[in-house]
C-alpha positions in Angstrom: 30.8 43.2 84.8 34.1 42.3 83.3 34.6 45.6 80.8 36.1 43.3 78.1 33.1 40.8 78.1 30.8 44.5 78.2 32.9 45.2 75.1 32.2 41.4 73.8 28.1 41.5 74.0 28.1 45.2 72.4 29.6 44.2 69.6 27.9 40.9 69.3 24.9 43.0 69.1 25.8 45.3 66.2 26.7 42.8 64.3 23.4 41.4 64.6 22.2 44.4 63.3 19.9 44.8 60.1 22.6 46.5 58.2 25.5 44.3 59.1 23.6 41.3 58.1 22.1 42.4 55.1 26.0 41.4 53.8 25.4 37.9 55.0 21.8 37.3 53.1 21.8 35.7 49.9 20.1 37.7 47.4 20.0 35.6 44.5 16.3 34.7 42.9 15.6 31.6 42.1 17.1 31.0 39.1 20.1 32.2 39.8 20.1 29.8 42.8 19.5 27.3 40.4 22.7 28.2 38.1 24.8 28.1 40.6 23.8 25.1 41.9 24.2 23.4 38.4 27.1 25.4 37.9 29.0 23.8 41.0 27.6 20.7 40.2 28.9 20.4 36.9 32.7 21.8 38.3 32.8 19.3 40.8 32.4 16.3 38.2 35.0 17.6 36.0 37.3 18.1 39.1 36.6 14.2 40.1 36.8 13.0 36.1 39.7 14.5 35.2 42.2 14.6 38.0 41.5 17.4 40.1 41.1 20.1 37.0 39.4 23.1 38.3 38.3 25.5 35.3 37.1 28.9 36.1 33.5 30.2 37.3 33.8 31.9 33.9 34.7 28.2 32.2 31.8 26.9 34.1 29.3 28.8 33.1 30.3 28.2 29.5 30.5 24.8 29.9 27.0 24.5 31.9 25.3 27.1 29.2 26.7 24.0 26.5 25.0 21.2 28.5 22.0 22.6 29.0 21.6 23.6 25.2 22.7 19.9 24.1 20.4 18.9 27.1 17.5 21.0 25.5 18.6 19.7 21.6 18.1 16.6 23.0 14.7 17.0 24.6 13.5 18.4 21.9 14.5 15.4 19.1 12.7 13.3 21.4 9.9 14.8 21.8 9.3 15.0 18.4 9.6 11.6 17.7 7.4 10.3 20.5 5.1 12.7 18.9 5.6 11.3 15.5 5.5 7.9 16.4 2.4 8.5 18.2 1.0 9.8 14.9 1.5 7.1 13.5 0.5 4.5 15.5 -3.2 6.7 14.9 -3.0 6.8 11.6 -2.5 2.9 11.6 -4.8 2.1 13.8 -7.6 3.8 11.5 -5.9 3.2 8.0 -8.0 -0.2 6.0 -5.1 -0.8 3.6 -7.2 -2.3 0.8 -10.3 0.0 1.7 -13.0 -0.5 -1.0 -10.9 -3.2 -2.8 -12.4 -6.4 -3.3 -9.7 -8.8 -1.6 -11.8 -12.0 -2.2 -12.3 -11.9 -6.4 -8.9 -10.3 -6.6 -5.3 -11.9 -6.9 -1.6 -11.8 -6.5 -1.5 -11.1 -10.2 -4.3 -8.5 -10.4 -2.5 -6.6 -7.5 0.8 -7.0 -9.2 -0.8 -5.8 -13.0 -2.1 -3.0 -11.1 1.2 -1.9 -9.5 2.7 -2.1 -13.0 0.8 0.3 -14.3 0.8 2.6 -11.6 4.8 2.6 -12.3 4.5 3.2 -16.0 2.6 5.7 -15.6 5.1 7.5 -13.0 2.3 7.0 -10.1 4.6 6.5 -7.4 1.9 7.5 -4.7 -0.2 5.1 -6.3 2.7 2.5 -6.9 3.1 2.6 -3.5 0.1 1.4 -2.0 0.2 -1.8 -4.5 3.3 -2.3 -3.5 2.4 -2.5 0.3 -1.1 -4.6 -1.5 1.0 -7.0 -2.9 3.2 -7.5 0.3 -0.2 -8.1 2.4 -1.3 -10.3 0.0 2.2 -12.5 -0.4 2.0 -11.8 3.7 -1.4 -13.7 3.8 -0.3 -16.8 1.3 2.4 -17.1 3.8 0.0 -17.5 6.6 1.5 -14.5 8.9 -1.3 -12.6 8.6 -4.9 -12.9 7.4 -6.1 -10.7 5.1 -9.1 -9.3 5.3 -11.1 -5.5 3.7 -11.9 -4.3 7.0 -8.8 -4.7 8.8 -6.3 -2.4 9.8 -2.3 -1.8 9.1 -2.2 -1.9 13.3 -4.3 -5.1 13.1 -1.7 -6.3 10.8 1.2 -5.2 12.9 -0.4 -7.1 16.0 -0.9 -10.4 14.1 2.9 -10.1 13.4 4.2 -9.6 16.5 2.2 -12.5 18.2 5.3 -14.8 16.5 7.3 -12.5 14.6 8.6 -9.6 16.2 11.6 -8.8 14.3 9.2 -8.8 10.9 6.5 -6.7 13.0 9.0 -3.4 13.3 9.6 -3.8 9.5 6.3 -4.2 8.6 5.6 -1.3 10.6 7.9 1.1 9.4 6.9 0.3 5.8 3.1 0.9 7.0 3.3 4.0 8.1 5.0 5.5 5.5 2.1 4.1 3.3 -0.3 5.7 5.4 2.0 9.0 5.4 1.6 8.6 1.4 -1.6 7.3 1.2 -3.7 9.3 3.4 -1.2 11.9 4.6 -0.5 13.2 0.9 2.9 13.1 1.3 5.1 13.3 -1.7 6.8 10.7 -3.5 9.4 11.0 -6.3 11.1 8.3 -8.5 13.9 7.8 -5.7 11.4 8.1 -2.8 9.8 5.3 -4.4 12.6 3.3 -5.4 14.1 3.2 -1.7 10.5 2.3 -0.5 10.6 -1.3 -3.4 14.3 -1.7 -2.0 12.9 -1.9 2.1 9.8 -4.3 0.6 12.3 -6.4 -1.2 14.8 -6.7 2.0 11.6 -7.4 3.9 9.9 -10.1 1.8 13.9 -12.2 2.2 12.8 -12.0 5.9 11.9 -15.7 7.4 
């Protein structure tokens, strides 16, 4: 056998070796897998968006521990409001607006003398709701909806969006913040209230 090609397989074989290899094996868990991963990721699209800059492993891990928080800010907003927006499409579907109300013996005017006292007497939770009463009932003598004691705000909301979509998301932003004060007991002070008559008023110059 050719000494040199002797010399060749020996050393082949060494190299093989447990202890030679070991330098070759990549010890990273998972997660740090995963960093890097990101981490190269994220340097080769600023390399290719900004003319071949290369910033530093150090840069990039900066610049990937930034995205990931922003990524997780961002996650997190929308989680809460598909949560909240869940809410309250429950809470509409099992609010009855006008509840033990008589709607049939009772009229624009009654609703409207009701609401007026409410506001002089600073009840701006109780203000609240008449407003929303008067606005089904003006909502109903318009022929958008029909009113009736044992429907729902989401019954409401659906008759809407049959023909008017547009006034459907109003309405229902106005709704469930009369469920929030109504059967959430939320708070309302004077400017609470008076931002609430301002979003009726824009809503009722809707055609």
């Amino acid at each position: 056998m050719n000494p040199i090609h002797s010399w060749e397989k020996m050393l082949d074989q060494i190299l093989k070796g447990q202890e030679y290899q070991v330098y070759y094996q990549d010890n990273r868990n998972l997660l740090q897998r995963l960093w890097d991963w990101i981490k190269e990721w994220v340097l080769e699209l600023i390399y290719e968006w900004f003319g071949g800059l290369s910033p530093s492993s150090t840069a990039g891990d900066i610049i990937v521990a930034i995205l990931l928080f922003v990524g997780l800010i961002i996650v997190i907003m929308l989680a809460v409001y598909v949560m909240r927006y869940w809410r309250g499409n429950q809470r509409l579907k099992k609010s009855q607006p006008f509840g033990d109300i008589d709607t049939q013996s009772l009229t624009l005017t009654d609703y409207q003398t009701s609401l007026a006292k409410a506001e002089q007497n600073k009840n701006y939770s109780l203000a609240i709701r008449y407003q929303f009463l008067v606005l089904l009932v003006k909502l109903d003598q318009r022929e958008w909806i029909l009113k009736k004691s044992w429907k729902t705000n989401w019954d409401y909301y659906q008759e809407l969006k049959q023909d008017r979509e547009r006034n459907a998301e109003l309405f229902y932003q106005l709704a469930v913040y009369f469920d929030s004060v109504t059967y959430g007991n939320r708070h309302v002070n004077a400017e609470d209230y008076q931002t609430y008559v301002k979003k009726i008023q824009r809503y009722e110059l809707e055609e």
